[in-house]
Structures are given as structure tokens and as C-alpha cells.
N, C-alpha and C positions, 0 to 999 in steps of 0.2 A: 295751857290750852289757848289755843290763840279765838281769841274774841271777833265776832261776828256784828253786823250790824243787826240792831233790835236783841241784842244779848248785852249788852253793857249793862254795868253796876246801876246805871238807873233804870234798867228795867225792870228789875225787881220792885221797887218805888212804886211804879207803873202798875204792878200786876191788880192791886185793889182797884185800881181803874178801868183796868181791862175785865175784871170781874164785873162790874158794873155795867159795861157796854154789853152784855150778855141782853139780847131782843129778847123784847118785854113777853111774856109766856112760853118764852123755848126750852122752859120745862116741861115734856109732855112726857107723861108714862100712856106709852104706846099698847103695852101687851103682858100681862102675865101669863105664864106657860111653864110646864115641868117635865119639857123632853126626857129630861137624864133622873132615874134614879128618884123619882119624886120629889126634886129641891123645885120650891116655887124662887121666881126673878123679876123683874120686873124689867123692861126697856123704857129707856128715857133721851130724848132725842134733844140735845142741846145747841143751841148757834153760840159759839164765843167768839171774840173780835180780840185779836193780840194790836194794842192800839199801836205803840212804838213802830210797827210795821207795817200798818195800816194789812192787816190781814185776815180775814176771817177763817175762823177754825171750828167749823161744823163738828159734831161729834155724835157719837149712842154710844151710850153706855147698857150693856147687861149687866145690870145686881142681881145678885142673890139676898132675898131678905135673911134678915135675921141681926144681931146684935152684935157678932165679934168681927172686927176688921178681918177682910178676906183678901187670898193674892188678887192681884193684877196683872190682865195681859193687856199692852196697849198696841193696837192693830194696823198698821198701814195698808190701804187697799194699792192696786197694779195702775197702769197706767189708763185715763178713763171709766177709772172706780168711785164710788161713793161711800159716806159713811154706812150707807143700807145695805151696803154686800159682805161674803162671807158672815153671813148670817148661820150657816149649819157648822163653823165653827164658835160663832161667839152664844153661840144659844145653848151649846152642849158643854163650853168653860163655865157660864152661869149655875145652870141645870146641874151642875157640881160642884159650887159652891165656890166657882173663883170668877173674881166682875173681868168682863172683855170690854174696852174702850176702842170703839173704833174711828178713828178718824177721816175726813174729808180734807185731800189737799186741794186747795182752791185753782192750784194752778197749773194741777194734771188730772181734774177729774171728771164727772160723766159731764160736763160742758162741753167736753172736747168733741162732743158728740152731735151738740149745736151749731145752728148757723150755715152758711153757705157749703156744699157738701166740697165742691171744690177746693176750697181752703184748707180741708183737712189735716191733710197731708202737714201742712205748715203747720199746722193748730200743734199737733201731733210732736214736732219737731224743734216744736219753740219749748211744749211741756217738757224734753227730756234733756233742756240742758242745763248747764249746773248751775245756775244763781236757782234752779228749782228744787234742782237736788240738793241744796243748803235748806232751803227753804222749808222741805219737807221734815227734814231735822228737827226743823225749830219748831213747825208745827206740834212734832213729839214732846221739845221741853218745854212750850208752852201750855199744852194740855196735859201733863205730867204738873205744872206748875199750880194752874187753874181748878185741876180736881183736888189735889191733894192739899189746897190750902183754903179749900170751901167747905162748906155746911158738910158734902157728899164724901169729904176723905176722914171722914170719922168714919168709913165703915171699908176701909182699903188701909190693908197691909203694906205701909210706904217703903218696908224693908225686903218685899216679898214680889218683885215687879219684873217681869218679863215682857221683849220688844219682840213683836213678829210682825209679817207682811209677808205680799205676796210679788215677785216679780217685782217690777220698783221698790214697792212695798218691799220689798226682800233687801234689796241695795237700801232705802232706809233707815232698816234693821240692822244693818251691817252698821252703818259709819254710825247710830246711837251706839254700840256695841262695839266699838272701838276700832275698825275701820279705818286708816288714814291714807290721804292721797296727793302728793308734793304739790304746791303752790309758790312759786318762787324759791323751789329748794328749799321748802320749810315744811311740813307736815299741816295739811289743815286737821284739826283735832275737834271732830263733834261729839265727843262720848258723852255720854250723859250716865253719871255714874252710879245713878238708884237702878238702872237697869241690870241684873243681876243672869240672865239667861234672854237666851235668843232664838227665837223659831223662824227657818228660812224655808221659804215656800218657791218654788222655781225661781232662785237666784240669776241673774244675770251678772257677767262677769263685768269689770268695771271696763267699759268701754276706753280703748286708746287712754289709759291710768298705767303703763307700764307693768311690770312682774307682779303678779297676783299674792304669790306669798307674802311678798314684802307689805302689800296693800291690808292685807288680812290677817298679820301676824299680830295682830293688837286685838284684835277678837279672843280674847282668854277667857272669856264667860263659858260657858255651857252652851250649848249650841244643837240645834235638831233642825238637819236638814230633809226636805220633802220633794219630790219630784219624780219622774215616772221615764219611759225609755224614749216616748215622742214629745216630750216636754220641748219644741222646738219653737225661739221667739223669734217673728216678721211682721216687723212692722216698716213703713215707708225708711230706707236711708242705714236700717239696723235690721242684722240676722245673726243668732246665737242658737247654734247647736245643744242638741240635748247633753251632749259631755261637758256642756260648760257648767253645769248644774255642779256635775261631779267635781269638777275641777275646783269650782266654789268651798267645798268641803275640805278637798282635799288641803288646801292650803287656809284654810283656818286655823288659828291658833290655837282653839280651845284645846286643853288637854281632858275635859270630855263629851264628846259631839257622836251623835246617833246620824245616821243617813240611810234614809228607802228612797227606793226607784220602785216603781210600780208596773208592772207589764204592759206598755200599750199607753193609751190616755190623749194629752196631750198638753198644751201649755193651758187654754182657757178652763179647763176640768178643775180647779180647783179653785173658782170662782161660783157663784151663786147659781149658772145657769146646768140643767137639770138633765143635759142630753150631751155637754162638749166631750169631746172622747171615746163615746158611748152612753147609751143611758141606763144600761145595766152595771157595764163597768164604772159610770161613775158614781155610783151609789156606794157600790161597794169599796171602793177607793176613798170617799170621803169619811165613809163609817172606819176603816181603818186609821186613817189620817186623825179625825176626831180622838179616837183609842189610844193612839198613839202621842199626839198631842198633847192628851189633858194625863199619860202617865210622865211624858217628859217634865211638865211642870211641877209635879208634887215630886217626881225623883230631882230636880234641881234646887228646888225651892226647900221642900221639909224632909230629903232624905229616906226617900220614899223608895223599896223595892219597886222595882218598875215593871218585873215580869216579863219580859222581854221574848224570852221562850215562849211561854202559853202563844202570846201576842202574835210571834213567827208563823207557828203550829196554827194560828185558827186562819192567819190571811196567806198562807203559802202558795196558794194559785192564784194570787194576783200578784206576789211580787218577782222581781229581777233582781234584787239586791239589797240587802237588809246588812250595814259596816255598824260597828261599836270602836271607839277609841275607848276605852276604860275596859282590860276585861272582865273585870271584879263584878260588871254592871251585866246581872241573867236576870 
């Protein structure tokens, strides 16, 4: 694996350190709630500093209480996201008894949103380039590093751990998940290998990274992609088609990966805001997405019927396309 700055052997040395720089009360439980099924959770909203890289790594965590170590999904938000969003996903992983770890990248997130409106555009353009896109990465092993070796990963299943995001978030799902993309003719290699399955939410293709297969063929995890028929990304200097969603999948390696498109929608619909797409249609797109979600994870992780059928049968009017790679998996 080729080695990254602030990933060297003494970073690990470092992490009781970086433990430490954790600001003084950014333990706060926020909210108990029991959306799903009567599990009560608790939210807890943390600031950690990965010091080696002088980076702060915001976080919430949803727990599910209780005493036996539970899965974990750790969460990347989209470009100009927060650890506070997708919220109606990580409250319904809890709400069922498995913790969602969301993260805050500091240097694509709702800041972007700050400051002179004019600069945007650059704000925007400086966030998607790749010393960010590493960045983002490290973010994942560093809060993978930080929970799982505190007080809080006594109650998190370290062998039972799932990477998803959305849209960036989605690209830095991929390259934890095995993802690679040439750098001087060499493969950069960010996999981070307790990551066991992966959820991609309106994937964007790897921008000017050449043949997509080849880029994606190291994704052998388990894999469930999400996305709908107007899933269409425009942002300043970048535009990506809703096929490129599909194309994401198609050239994944996982030998077993689920994919919905959803009738309609759009790219922001799968973010926290409560009207993008539609506000009927997004409701009932995220209540499927959620269903869908939290059966992919107990089928990757514990071997779990996943139902698939019923699943098809209850949301068939809102989807375009519902693919299985495995077809032993109904």
C-alpha cells in the first residue's frame, strides 16, 4: 500500500495524542429517539483533531444502547455537507440497532458555503481536488482509528464495518473500498481493510482517472448502489450524467452488489433536505432507500435473507431499475 502523509508508522504513536486534542466537552449526547422498531440510541456529536495533519475531524455518532458490540456504518457526506446531515439514514441504522458514524470533511464542507458569495465557485473547485480527495480518506482511517480504540469502541463490532457516502461521499467510499487510481504509473492504494461492505449513494465517476473498470475493479466488497433516473451532478467546471451512476456499478468488482434507480428524484434528494426531487416522491424514496439499506447491511455483514422480492413488490411505483449480481440473493 503505498503510504500517504500523516499515515506513517508514527502515526499511530500519535493517535493517544490526537485522542487527547479531542475539545474539552465535544462529548455531547444530543437526542435519544426510537424511529425504527422501538430501539432507543443516543447521538453524540464529537470534534477530533488528527494532529499529524493538523486536521480536524468533526464527527456524530448514532448508538444504539445496549451492551453487545453492534455493526458499524461510517458516513461520508457530498460536497458542502456536514456531519449533521443524512440524518434519516443514520437515525433508522441506530433505530435498528447498528451505530452510523458520520463524518465532517473540513475541507469540502458546509464552509463552502461561507464567505464572499463570489468566490464560490473557487471555494468549490479547490474542495474537489485530489490532495482533498486523499484527504477525505484519511479522514475515514482516522475516525475508524479514534473510535475503535476509545472508551466508545467497546460497543462497536470492529469486524462488522461498512463505508458509505453520498456523491463525493460516494468516491470516498469507493477508494476506502478498494478503489485505485495511477499516480506516476503506480496505483495509489487507500483501502482501509476493516471496511467489509460498501454503500454508494449517487456515485460520481472518477473524473479524467481514465477506464472506470480498471479503477474499480479492487472494490471486491459487497457493494449497494443507490440512485434514481435524474440523479444529474452540476456543479461549477463539472457535469455528470445520471448513467454515470449506472456505469459506477457496472464496473465494480464486487462479485455481490445490489443497484436501484428510482423514477424521477434528483441528485440533492438523498440529502437531508425534505422537498429536493419532490416532496412526496422524496419521502417515499428515502423510506425505501432506508429499507433497503439497513437489509443490505445485516445481508453482508450477518448473512441475513435480505427479502428482496417483498422489498421490489412494496416500492414498484417508484422504481426504474432494481439489478442483483448474486442470484441465489431473493
Amino acid at each position: 500500500m503505498t503510504k500517504l502523509s500523516g499515515t506513517d508508522l508514527g502515526r499511530r504513536k500519535l493517535l493517544r495524542c490526537a485522542g487527547a486534542a479531542v475539545l474539552a466537552g465535544a462529548v455531547q449526547p444530543l437526542a435519544i429517539a426510537s424511529p425504527a422498531q422501538g430501539a432507543i440510541f443516543t447521538t453524540l456529536d464529537m470534534d477530533w483533531i488528527d494532529v499529524p495533519r493538523r486536521r480536524g475531524v468533526p464527527v456524530r455518532l448514532y448508538l444504539p444502547q445496549g451492551v453487545r458490540p453492534v455493526p458499524l456504518v461510517v458516513f461520508s457526506h457530498g460536497i458542502g455537507g456536514s456531519r449533521h446531515g443524512y440524518s434519516w439514514l443514520g437515525q433508522h441504522f441506530a433505530g435498528n440497532g447498528i451505530a452510523s458514524l458520520h463524518m465532517q470533511h473540513v475541507g469540502s464542507d458546509s464552509q463552502l458555503w461561507s464567505g464572499n458569495v463570489f468566490n464560490v465557485v473557487e471555494r468549490l473547485r479547490a474542495a474537489a481536488r485530489e490532495s482533498e480527495a486523499i484527504a477525505r480518506t484519511q479522514d475515514l482511517r482516522f475516525a475508524l482509528d479514534i473510535l475503535l480504540g476509545g472508551e466508545l469502541g467497546k460497543r462497536i463490532d470492529a469486524g462488522r464495518i461498512v463505508a458509505a457516502g453520498h456523491s463525493y461521499g460516494a468516491n470516498t467510499t469507493l477508494l476506502a473500498s478498494g478503489a485505485q487510481v495511477l499516480r506516476h504509473g503506480r496505483p495509489l492504494d487507500l483501502r482501509d481493510e476493516r471496511v467489509r461492505a460498501a454503500i454508494v449513494i449517487s456515485a460520481p465517476p472518477f473524473y479524467r482517472e481514465g477506464e472506470l473498470r480498471r479503477i474499480l475493479q479492487g472494490v471486491t466488497v459487497p457493494s449497494l448502489h443507490i440512485t434514481c433516473t435524474d440523479d444529474v451532478i452540476r456543479i461549477p467546471g463539472y457535469y455528470s450524467a445520471a448513467e454515470d451512476r449506472v456505469a459506477v456499478f457496472d464496473a465494480t468488482g464486487s462479485a455481490r452488489k445490489w443497484l436501484s434507480v428510482f423514477q424521477g428524484g434528483s441528485h440533492s434528494m438523498f440529502t437531508d433536505r425534505g422537498a429536493a426531487g419532490g416532496r412526496v416522491l422524496n419521502g417515499r424514496v428515502k423510506a425505501a432507500a432506508r429499507d433497503l439499506s439497513l437489509a443490505f447491511v445485516r445481508h453482508a455483514l450477518e448473512e441475513e435473507a435480505p427479502g428482496l422480492a417483498e422489498w421490489q413488490r412494496r416500492h414498484a411505483a417508484i422504481l426504474a431499475r432494481f439489478s442483483v449480481v448474486a442470484p441465489e440473493v431473493v
